[in-house]
C-alpha positions as CSV (number, residue, x, y, z in Angstrom):
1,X,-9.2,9.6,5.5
2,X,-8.1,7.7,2.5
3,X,-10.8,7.4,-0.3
4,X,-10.3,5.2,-2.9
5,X,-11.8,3.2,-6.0
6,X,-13.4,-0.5,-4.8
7,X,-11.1,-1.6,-8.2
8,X,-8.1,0.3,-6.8
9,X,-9.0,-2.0,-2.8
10,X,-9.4,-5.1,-5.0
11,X,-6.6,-4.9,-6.8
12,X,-4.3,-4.1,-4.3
13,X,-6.0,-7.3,-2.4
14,X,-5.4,-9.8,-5.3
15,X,-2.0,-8.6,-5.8
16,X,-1.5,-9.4,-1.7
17,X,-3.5,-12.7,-2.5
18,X,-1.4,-13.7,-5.4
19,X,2.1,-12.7,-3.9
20,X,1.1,-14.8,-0.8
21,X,3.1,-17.0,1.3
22,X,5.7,-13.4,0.7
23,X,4.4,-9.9,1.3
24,X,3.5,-8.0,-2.0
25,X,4.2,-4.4,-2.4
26,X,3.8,-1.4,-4.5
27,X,2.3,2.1,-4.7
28,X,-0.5,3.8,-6.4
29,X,0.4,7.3,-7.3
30,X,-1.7,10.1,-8.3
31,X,-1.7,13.3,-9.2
32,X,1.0,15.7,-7.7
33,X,-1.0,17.2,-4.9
34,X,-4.4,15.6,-5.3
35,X,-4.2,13.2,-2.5
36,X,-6.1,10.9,-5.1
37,X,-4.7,7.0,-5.8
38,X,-5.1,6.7,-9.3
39,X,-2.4,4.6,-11.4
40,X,-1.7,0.9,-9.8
41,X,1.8,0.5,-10.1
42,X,2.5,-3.2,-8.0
43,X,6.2,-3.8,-7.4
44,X,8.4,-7.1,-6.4
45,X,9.1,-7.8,-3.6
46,X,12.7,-7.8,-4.1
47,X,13.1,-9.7,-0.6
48,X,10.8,-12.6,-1.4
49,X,9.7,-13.0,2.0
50,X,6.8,-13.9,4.2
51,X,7.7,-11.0,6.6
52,X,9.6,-8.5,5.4
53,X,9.4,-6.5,1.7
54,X,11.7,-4.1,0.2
55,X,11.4,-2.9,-3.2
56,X,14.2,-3.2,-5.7
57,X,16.4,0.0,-5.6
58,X,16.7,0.1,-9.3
59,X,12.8,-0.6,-9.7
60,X,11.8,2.4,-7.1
61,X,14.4,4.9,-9.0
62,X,12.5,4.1,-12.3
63,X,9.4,4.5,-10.8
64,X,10.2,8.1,-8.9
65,X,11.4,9.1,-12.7
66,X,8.3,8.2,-14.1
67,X,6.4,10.0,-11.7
68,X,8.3,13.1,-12.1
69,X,8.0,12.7,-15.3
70,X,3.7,12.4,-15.2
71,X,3.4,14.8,-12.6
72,X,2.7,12.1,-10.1
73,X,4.0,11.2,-6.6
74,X,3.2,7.9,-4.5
75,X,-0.4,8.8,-2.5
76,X,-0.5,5.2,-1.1
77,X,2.6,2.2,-0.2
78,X,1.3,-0.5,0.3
79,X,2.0,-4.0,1.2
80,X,0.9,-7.1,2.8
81,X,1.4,-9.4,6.1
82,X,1.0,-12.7,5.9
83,X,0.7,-13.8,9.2
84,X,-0.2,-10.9,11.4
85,X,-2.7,-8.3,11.5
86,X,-2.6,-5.1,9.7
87,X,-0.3,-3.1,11.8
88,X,2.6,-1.4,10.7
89,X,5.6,-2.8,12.7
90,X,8.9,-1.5,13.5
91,X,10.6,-2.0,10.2
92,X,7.6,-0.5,8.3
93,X,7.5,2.5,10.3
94,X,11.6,3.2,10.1
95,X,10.6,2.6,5.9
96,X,7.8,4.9,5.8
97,X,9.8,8.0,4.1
98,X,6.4,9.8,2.6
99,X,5.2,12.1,4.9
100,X,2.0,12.5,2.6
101,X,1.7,8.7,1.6
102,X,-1.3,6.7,3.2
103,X,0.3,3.1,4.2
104,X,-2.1,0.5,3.3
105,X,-1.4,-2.8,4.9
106,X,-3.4,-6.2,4.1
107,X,-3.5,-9.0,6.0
108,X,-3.9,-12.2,4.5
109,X,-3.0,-14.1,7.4
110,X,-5.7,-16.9,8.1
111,X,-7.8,-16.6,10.7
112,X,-8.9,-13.3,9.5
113,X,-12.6,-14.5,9.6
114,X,-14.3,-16.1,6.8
115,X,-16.8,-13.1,6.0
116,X,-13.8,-10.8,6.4
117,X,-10.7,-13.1,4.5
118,X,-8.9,-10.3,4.8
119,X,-7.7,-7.1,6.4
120,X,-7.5,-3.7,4.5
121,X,-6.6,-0.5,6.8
122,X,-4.5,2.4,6.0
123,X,-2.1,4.4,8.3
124,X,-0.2,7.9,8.1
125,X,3.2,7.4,9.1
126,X,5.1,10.4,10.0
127,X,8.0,10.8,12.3
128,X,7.8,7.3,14.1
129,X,4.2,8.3,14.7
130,X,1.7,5.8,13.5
131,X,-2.3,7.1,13.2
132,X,-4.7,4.9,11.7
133,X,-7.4,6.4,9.2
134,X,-10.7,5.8,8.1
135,X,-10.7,4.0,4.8
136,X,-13.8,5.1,1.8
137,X,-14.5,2.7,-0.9
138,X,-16.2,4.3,-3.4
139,X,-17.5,2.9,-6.8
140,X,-15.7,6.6,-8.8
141,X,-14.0,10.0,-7.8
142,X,-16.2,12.9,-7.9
143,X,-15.8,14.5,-11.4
């Protein structure tokens, strides 16, 4: 299950919201081993597409120093589809290089419902295989 801040989910939303008609993308890191999304960190989508994303090479190396260098590593990728569900598809799942990442995907395709404008659900991806989690909003992490 991924458990995370409601600022962390509505951040990551707006950045899917303000990136859209192109997919948005980025990471939250956290602690090394903690398993807990703490530090924001959106990325461009060095594509600039409505259906694919890929971040910048030279942006992801500085990012991956940084993290070594905090003690950090990338507990959720996430990124946006603008005019499908919230699915991993073939391209995301021959990306997904973090065993111990939780994939967020966000739909901000219309048609999404108006009470629900949007689709939030997270995914492990590990070998090809794609299981989808349960997803915890919480207002803080336990101390």
């Amino acid at each position: 299950m991924l458990t995370i801040t409601r600022e962390l989910r509505d951040r990551i939303v707006a950045h899917a919201r303000a990136d859209h008609p192109d997919e948005a993308c980025g990471v939250v890191a956290g602690p090394a081993g903690s398993g807990r999304p703490e530090r924001f960190i959106p990325m461009l989508n060095a594509a600039r597409s409505p259906t694919f994303y890929e971040f910048d090479s030279g942006d992801l190396l500085k990012l991956y120093r940084e993290m070594d260098d905090r003690d950090e590593e990338p507990v959720i990728v996430y990124h946006s589809h603008t005019a499908t569900e919230a699915y991993p598809s073939r391209t995301d799942v021959s990306y997904a290089s973090e065993p111990f990442a939780h994939y967020v995907l966000v739909s901000t395709a219309d048609g999404n419902g108006e009470e629900d404008p949007y689709q939030f659900r997270s995914f492990r991806i590990v070998d090809g295989e794609i299981t989808e989690e349960d997803v915890q909003v919480v207002e803080d992490y336990p101390a």
